[in-house]
N, C-alpha and C positions, 0 to 999 in steps of 0.2 A: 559755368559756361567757359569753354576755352574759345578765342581767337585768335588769328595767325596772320601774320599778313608777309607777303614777300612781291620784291620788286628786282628784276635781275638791274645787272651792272649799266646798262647803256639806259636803262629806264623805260626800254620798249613792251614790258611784257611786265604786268604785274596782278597779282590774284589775291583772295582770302577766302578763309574758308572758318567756319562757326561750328564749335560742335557743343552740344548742350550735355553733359556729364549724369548721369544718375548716381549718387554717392550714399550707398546703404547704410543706415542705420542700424547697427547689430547690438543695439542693446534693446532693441521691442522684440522682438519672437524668445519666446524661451529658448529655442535651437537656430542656431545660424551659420554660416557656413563661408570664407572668405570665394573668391575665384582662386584658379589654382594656377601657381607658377611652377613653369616647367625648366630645366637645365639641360642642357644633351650634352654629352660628352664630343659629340659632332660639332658643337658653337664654339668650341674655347676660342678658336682664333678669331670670332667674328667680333668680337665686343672687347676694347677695354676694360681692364677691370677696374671695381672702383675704386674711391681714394681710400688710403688706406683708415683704418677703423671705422670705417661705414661700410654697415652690412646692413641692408632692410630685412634682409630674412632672417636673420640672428643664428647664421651657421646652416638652415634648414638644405640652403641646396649650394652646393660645391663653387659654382659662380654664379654669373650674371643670368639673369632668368631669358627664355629663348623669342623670341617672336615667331619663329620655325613650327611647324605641325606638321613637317617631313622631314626622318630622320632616314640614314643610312642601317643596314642591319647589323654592322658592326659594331652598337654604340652603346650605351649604355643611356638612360634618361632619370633623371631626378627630379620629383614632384612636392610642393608644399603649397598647406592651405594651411588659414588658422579656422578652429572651429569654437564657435562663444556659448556659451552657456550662461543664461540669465537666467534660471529656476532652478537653483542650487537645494533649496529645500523639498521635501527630504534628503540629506544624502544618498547618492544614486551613481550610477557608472555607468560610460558611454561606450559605446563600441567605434572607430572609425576603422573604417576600409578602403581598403582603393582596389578596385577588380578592371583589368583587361580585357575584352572581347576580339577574338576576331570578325572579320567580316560575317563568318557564317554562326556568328554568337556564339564559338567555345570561347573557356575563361581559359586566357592564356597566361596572365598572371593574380596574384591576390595576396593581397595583406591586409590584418586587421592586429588593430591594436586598442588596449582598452584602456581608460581612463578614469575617473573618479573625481567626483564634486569635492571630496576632502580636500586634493590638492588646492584648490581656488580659498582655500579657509573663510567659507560660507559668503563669500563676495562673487558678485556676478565676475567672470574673466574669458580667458580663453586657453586652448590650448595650441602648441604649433603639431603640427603632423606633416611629416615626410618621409616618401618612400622613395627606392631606388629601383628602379625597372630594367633588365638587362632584356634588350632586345632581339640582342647576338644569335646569327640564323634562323631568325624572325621568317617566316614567307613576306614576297613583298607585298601591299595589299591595306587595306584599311585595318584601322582597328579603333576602338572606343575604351577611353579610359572614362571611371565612374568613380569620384569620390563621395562616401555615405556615412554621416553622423546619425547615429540613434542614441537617443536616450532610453534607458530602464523603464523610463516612468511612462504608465500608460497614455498620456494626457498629453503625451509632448509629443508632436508628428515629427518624424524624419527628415534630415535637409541631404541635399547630394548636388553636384555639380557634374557635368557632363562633357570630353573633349574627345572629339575625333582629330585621327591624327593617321599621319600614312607612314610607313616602313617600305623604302624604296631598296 
């Protein structure tokens, strides 16, 4: 649970506010999937960057991750999630994907890359995934980004995460 409290300067005016957190556990489902952070080429100026040798995403996206889900169509956009694998036995290989939609559900963009339980040398782990989406002469308009982990193995259900986001 986080809370916050704030009081202005003359001490007329003061609030809090409670938010109660859900913090996932990715080592119960065989397949798991983090939330996905995004970078735009359109944020650099809005955030500091951070200090230097702390990186949380460990190189995955170019800077600081965006609060924004409306980019410009001249930009470019950089996506990471980590995806976890607890059911390394048998060895087996995963497919991740990231697909874009438009509004009227063509794929506007896709990438899949594949990975393998060898890497994790038979320990549950994860891996990082990130893709770079060029936007540039985008129509302006919604669109749906869809990150999907599949495992090989019959028995393991698929995870994906989902973000709408607008190209202005």
């Amino acid at each position: 649970q986080v809370r916050v409290a704030a009081q202005d300067n003359a001490k007329t005016k003061q609030g809090s506010v409670i938010l109660d957190l859900d913090v996932p556990d990715f080592t119960k489902a065989p397949l798991a999937i983090s939330n996905v952070a995004i970078a735009a080429t359109a944020d650099r100026g809005v955030f500091s960057p951070p200090k230097p040798g702390f990186d949380p995403f460990h190189g995955l996206l170019p800077g600081p991750p965006s609060a924004l889900r409306e980019f410009p169509n001249n930009s470019e956009i950089a996506i990471a999630a980590e995806v976890y694998i607890n059911k390394v036995a048998p060895a087996h290989r995963l497919d991740i994907t990231s697909t874009v939609r438009a509004d009227a559900g063509r794929v506007v963009f896709s990438n899949s890359e594949e990975r393998s339980t060898d890497e994790l040398k038979g320990a549950p782990g994860g891996f990082g995934y990130a893709a770079r989406i060029p936007i540039k002469d985008w129509t302006p308009g919604l669109y749906v980004l869809t990150v999907e982990a599949k495992s090989r193995l019959a028995d393991v259900q698929p995870v994906s995460r989902v973000i709408q986001f607008e190209v202005r």
